[in-house]
C-alpha positions in Angstrom: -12.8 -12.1 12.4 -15.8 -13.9 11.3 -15.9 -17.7 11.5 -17.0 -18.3 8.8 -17.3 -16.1 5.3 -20.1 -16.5 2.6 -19.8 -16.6 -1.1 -22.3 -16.3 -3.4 -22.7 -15.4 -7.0 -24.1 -12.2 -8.0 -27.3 -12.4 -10.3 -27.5 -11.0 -14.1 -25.1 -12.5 -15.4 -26.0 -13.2 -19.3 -24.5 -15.4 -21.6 -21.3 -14.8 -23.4 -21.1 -11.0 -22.2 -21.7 -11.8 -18.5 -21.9 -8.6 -16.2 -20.9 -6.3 -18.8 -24.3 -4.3 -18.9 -24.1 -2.9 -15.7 -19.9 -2.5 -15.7 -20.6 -0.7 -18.5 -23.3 1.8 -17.6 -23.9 1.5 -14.0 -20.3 0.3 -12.4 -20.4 1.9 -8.9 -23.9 0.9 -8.4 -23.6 -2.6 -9.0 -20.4 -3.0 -7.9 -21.3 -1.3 -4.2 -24.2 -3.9 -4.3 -22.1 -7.1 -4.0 -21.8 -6.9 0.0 -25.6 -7.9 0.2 -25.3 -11.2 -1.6 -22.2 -12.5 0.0 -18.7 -11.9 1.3 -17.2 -13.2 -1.8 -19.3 -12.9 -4.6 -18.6 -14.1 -8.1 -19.0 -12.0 -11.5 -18.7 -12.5 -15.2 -16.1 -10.4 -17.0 -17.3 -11.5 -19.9 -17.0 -15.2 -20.1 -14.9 -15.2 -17.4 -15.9 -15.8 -14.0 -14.3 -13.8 -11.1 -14.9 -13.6 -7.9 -14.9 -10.0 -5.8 -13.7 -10.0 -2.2 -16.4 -7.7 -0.4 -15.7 -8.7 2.8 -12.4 -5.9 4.1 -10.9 -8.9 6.2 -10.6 -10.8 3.0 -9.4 -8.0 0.6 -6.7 -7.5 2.7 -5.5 -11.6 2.7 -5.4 -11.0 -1.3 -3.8 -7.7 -1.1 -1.2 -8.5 1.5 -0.5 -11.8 -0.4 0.8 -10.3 -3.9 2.9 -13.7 -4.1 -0.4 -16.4 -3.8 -2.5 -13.4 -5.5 -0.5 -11.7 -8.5 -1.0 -8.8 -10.9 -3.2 -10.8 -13.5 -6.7 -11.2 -15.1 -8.3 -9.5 -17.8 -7.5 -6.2 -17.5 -3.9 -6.6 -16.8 -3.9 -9.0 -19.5 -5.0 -6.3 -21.6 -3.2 -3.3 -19.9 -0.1 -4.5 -20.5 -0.4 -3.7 -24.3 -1.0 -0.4 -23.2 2.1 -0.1 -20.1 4.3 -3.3 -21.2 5.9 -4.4 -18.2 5.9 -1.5 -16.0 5.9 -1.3 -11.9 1.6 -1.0 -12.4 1.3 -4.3 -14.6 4.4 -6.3 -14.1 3.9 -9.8 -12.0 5.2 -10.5 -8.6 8.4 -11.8 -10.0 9.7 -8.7 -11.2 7.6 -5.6 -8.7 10.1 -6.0 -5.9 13.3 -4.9 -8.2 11.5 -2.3 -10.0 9.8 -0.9 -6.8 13.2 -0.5 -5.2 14.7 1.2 -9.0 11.9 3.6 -8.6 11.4 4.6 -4.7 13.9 7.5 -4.7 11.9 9.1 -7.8 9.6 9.6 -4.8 11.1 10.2 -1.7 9.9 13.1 -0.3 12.4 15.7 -1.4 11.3 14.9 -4.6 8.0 15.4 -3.9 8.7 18.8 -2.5 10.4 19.8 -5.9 7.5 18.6 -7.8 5.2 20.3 -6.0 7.0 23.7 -7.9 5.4 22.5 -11.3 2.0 21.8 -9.9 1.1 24.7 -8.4 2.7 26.6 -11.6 0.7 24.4 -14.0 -3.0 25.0 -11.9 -1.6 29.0 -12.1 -1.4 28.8 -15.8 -4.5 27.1 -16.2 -6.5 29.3 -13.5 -5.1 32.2 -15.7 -6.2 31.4 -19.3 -10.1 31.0 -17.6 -12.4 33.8 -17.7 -15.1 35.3 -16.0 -18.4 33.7 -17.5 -16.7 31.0 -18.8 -18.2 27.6 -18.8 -15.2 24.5 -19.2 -15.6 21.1 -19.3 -14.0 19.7 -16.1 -12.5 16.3 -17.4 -10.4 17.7 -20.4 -9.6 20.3 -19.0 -7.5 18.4 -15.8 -6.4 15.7 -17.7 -4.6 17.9 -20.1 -3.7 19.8 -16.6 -2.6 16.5 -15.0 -1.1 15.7 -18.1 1.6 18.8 -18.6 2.3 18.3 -14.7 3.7 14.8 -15.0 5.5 15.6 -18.1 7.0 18.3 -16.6 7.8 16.3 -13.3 9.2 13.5 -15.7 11.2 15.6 -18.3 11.9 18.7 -16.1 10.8 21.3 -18.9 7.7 21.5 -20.4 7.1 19.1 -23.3 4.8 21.0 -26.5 1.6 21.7 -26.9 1.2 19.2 -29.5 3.4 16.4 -27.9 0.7 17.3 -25.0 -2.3 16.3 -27.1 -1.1 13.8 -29.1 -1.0 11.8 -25.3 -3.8 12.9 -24.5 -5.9 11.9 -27.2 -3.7 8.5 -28.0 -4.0 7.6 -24.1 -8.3 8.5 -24.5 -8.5 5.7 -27.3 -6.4 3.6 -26.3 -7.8 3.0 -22.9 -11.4 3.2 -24.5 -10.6 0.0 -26.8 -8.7 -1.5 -23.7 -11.5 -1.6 -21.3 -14.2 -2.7 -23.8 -11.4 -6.0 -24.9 -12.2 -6.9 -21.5 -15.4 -8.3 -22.6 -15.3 -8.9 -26.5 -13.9 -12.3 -27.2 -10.5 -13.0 -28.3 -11.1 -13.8 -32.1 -12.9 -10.5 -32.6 -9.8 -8.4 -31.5 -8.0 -9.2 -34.1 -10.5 -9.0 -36.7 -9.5 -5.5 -39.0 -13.0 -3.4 -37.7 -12.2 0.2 -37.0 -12.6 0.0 -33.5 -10.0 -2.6 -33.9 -7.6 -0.2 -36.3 -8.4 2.9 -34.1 -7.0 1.3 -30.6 -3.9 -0.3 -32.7 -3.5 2.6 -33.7 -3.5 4.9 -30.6 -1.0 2.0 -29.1 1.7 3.1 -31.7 1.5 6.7 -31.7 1.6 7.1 -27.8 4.7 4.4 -27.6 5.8 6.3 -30.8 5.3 9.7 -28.7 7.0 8.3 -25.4 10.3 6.9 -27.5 10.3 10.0 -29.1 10.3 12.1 -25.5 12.8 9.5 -23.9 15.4 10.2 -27.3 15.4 13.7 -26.9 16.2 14.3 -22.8 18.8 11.6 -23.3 20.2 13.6 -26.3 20.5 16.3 -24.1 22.7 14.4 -22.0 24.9 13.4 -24.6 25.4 16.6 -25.8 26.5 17.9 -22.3 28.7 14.9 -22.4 26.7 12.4 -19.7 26.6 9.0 -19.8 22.7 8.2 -20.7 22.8 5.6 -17.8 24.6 8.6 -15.4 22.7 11.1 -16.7 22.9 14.5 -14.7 20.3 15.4 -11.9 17.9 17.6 -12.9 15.5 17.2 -10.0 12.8 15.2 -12.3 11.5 11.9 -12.3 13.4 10.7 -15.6 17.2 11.4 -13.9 16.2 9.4 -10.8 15.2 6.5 -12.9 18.1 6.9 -15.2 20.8 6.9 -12.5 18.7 3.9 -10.5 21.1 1.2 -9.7 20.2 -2.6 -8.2 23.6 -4.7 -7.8 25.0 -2.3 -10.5 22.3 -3.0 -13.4 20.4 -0.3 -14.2 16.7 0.2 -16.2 17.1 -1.4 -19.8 15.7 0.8 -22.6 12.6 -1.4 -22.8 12.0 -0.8 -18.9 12.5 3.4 -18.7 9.9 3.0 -21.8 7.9 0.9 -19.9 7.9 3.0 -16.8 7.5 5.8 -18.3 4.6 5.3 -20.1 3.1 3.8 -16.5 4.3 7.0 -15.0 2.2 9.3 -17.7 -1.0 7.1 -17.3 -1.1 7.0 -13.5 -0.4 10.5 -13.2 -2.8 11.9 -15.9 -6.2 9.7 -16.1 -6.7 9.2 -12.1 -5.8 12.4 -11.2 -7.9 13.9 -13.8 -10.8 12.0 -12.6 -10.6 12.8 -9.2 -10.1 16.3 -9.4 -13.0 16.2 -11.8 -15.1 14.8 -9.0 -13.4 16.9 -6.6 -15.0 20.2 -8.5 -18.0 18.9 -9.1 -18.9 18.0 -5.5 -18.2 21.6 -4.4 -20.8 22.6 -6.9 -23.3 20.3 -4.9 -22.3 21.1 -1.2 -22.1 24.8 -0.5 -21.3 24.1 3.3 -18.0 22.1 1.8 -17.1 24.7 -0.6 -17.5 27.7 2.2 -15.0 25.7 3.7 -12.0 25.3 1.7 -12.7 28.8 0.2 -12.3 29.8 4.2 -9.4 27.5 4.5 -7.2 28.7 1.4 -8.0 32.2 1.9 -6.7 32.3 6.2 -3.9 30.0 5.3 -2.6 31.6 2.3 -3.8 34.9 2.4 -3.5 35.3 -1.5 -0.5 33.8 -2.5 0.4 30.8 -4.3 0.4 27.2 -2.0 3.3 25.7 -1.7 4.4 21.7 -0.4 5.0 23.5 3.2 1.3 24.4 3.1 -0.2 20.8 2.8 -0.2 20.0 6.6 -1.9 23.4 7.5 -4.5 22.5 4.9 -6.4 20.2 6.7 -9.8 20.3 4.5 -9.0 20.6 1.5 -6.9 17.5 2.4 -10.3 16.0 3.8 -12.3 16.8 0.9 -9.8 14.9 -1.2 -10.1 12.0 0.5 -13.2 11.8 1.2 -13.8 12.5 -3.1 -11.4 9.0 -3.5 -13.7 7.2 -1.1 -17.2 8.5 -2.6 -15.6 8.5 -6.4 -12.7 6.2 -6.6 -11.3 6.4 -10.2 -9.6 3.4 -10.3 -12.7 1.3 -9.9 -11.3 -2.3 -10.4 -8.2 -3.8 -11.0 -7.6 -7.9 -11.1 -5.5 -10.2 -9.4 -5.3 -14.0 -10.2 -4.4 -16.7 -8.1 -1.1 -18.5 -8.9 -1.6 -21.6 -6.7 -5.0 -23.8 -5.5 -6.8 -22.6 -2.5 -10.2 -21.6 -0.7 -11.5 -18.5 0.0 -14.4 -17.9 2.1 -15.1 -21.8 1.7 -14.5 -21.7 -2.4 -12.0 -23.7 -4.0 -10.7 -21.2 -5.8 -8.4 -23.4 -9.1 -4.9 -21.4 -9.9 -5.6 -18.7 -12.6 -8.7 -17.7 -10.8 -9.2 -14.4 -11.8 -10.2 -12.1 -8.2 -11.5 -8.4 -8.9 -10.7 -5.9 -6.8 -13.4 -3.0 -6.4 -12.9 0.1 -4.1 -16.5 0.9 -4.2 -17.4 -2.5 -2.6 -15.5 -1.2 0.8 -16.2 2.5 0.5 -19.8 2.3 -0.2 -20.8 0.0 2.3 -22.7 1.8 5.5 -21.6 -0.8 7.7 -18.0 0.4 7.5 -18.9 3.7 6.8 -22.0 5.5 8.1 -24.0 7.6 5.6 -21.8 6.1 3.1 -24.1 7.7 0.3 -23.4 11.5 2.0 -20.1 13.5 0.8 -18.7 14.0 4.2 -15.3 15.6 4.5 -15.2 15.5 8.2 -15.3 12.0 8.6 -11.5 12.1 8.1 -10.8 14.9 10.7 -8.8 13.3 13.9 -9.9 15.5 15.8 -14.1 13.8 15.2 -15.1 10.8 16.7 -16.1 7.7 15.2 -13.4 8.2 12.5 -13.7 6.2 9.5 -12.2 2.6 9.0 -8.7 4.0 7.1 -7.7 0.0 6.6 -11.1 -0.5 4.4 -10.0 2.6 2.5 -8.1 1.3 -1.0 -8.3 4.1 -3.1 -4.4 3.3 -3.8 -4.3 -0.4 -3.1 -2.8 -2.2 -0.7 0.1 -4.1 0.6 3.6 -4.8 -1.3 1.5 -3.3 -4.9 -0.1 0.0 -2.7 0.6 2.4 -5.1 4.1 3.8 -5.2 2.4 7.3 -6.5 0.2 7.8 -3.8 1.3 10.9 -2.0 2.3 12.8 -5.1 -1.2 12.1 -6.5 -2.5 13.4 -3.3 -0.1 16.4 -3.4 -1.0 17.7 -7.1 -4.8 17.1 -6.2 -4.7 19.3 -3.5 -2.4 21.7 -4.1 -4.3 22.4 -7.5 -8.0 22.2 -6.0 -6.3 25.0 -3.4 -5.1 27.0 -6.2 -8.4 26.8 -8.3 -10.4 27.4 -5.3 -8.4 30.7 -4.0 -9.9 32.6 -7.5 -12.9 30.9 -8.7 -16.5 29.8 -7.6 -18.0 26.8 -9.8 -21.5 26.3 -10.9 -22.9 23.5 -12.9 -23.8 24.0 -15.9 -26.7 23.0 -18.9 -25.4 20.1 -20.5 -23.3 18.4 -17.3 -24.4 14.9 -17.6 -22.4 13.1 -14.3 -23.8 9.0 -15.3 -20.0 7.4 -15.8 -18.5 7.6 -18.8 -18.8 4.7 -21.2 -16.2 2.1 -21.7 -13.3 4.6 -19.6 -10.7 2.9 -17.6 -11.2 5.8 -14.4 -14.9 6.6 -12.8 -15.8 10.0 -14.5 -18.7 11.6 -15.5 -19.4 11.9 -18.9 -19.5 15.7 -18.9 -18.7 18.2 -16.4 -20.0 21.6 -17.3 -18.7 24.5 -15.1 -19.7 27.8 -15.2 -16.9 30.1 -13.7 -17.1 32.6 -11.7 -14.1 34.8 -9.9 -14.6 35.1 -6.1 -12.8 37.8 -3.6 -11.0 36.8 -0.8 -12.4 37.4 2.3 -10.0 38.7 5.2 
């Protein structure tokens, strides 16, 4: 540990607006360029100032401190109109209940019955594509994504419609939430569209999501279950139902809340990364040799399944390796809740800290050829294996995500699935520069041209 840390304050900054040219446009660029000015480098959100730990021995004080450095800041500020007070938003005060109430919605078992309805959902997509076809990547998994957590949270499949309704209230919603982040406070209220258009989205998708939660718990009624002892029926709604802490269950407002954290967590990042995931196959032919050799010895044609994931090793690597290079949760806030210093800065309570992924995962001094897609860096069985504590593509600490190995399962089970039928080209029209004023890291458009591969052996 060094003796001392620097901190410094990243240049660019303009008046009023701060750093919100290059979050806007160029985020994992300027974001992967705050190690050279300091260990703990401050930025404008806006008008306000935060500071970004870029130093991995200080990330890990905030993140392993979630009492001193709590879920806070600007975009939590703002998410929360978007995921009320769900296990992703809610302050230190309330995470350690909630986490418990939720656990058993993930505990492996579960995972291994949820793993059914994502390898069924990448079938039925893989199954309406065609050969010649050329699909835009993004869409196309979120709405993916999307049918696989509904399914996994209401145990049947919810509508078509229901399905984009979500999907296109959750897309303008989190559009107008990210760009609040650095348009003042008295302009959010003022009745512009873009104003009208997020408020909006906000009441159709909790309109949607009360609407969802009404009908499963009919269903229990009508069987004759208590809605707080509802049957099991191997999803993730029963298990959060039937959660008990000293005998109090979820309130109404909380199975809303947690729900609607459940939909976003398990539709936008997964989206992204699988969206990233495809397209990198398209630009390393080495990689994508590969995992087509890899699905096709280890499943020799059938279906994968959860009992699969351990033998396959490189798709496994090439997802996490696509987190590291493309993390779509590119920032996330914390702020402090007490005085203190921080690499030498008195830092007041309130500061506002931003936490950024690409700050750790693009840095060469923790990861060599950080710029290169590299799979392999993740095998154990290479040396000079990457730093896995600098890697927070889920967090950290008490807040690590509680999702993380069911997002890992769905993103590899359907990249296997995908990749067992279908070679991917880019096509005219992909344009990869981030898209504008989006919550994850993904490209703007992803074109692929499709085309159905035999397997070999």
């Amino acid at each position: 540990m060094p003796e001392t840390y620097a901190a410094a304050n990243a240049p660019g900054a303009l008046p009023l607006v701060g750093h919100a040219w290059p979050l806007l446009h160029r985020p994992i660029p300027f974001l992967s360029s705050l190690p050279q000015y300091g260990d703990l480098v401050e930025i404008r959100l806006g008008r306000v100032r935060a500071h970004v730990p870029c130093h991995p021995q200080l990330l890990r004080r905030v993140l392993s401190d979630d009492r001193t450095y709590d879920k806070g800041g600007p975009l939590f500020t703002r998410l929360r109109d978007l995921v009320g007070n769900g296990l992703g938003s809610c302050p230190h005060r309330d995470h350690r209940r909630q986490r418990r109430l939720l656990q058993p919605a993930f505990h492996r078992t579960r995972i291994e019955t949820y793993a059914h309805v994502m390898t069924d959902e990448a079938l039925r997509l893989s199954a309406t594509w065609q050969p010649g076809q050329t699909v835009d990547a993004f869409p196309a998994m979120f709405e993916l994504a999307l049918r696989t957590v509904t399914r996994t949270l209401f145990s049947s499949r919810v509508g078509d419609d229901d399905v984009a309704r979500l999907q296109h209230s959750f897309e303008t919603a989190l559009a107008g939430l990210f760009r609040r982040i650095f348009v003042p406070a008295p302009l959010q209220h003022l009745p512009l569209p873009a104003n009208r258009r997020y408020a909006r989205a906000l009441a159709d998708l909790h309109g949607s999501v009360d609407h969802l939660i009404a009908g499963y718990l009919s269903t229990d009624e009508n069987t004759g279950a208590d809605t707080h002892h509802a049957q099991d029926r191997e999803d993730l709604l029963s298990t959060l139902i039937a959660a008990r802490d000293d005998d109090t269950a979820l309130s109404d407002g909380e199975l809303h809340d947690q729900v609607i954290t459940m939909l976003l967590g398990g539709a936008e990042t997964v989206a992204a990364a699988l969206t990233w995931a495809l397209y990198v196959l398209t630009r390393n032919p080495r990689v994508a040799h590969d995992l087509h050799d890899e699905v096709d010895t280890v499943l020799a044609g059938r279906p994968p399944a959860h009992r699969d994931l351990p033998h396959l090793p490189r798709t496994g690597h090439m997802i996490s390796e696509t987190l590291r290079l493309y993390p779509p949760a590119w920032l996330f806030t914390r702020i402090t809740t007490r005085p203190l210093n921080l690499a030498g800065r008195y830092l007041p309570s309130g500061t506002t800290l931003v936490i950024s992924p690409p700050a750790l995962h693009h840095n060469p001094a923790l990861y060599p050829r950080a710029a290169d897609f590299c799979p392999d860096r993740w095998s154990e069985e290479r040396p000079g294996l990457p730093p896995r504590g600098e890697f927070t593509g889920f967090g950290a600490g008490a807040r690590r995500c509680l999702g993380d190995t069911y997002a890992v399962a769905e993103a590899t089970l359907t990249l296997a699935t995908l990749a067992q039928r279908w070679r991917m080209e880019c096509a005219p029209g992909t344009d990869i520069r981030p898209a504008p004023l989006s919550a994850v890291h993904r490209p703007r458009r992803l074109l692929l041209h499709l085309t159905p591969r035999t397997r070999v052996g």
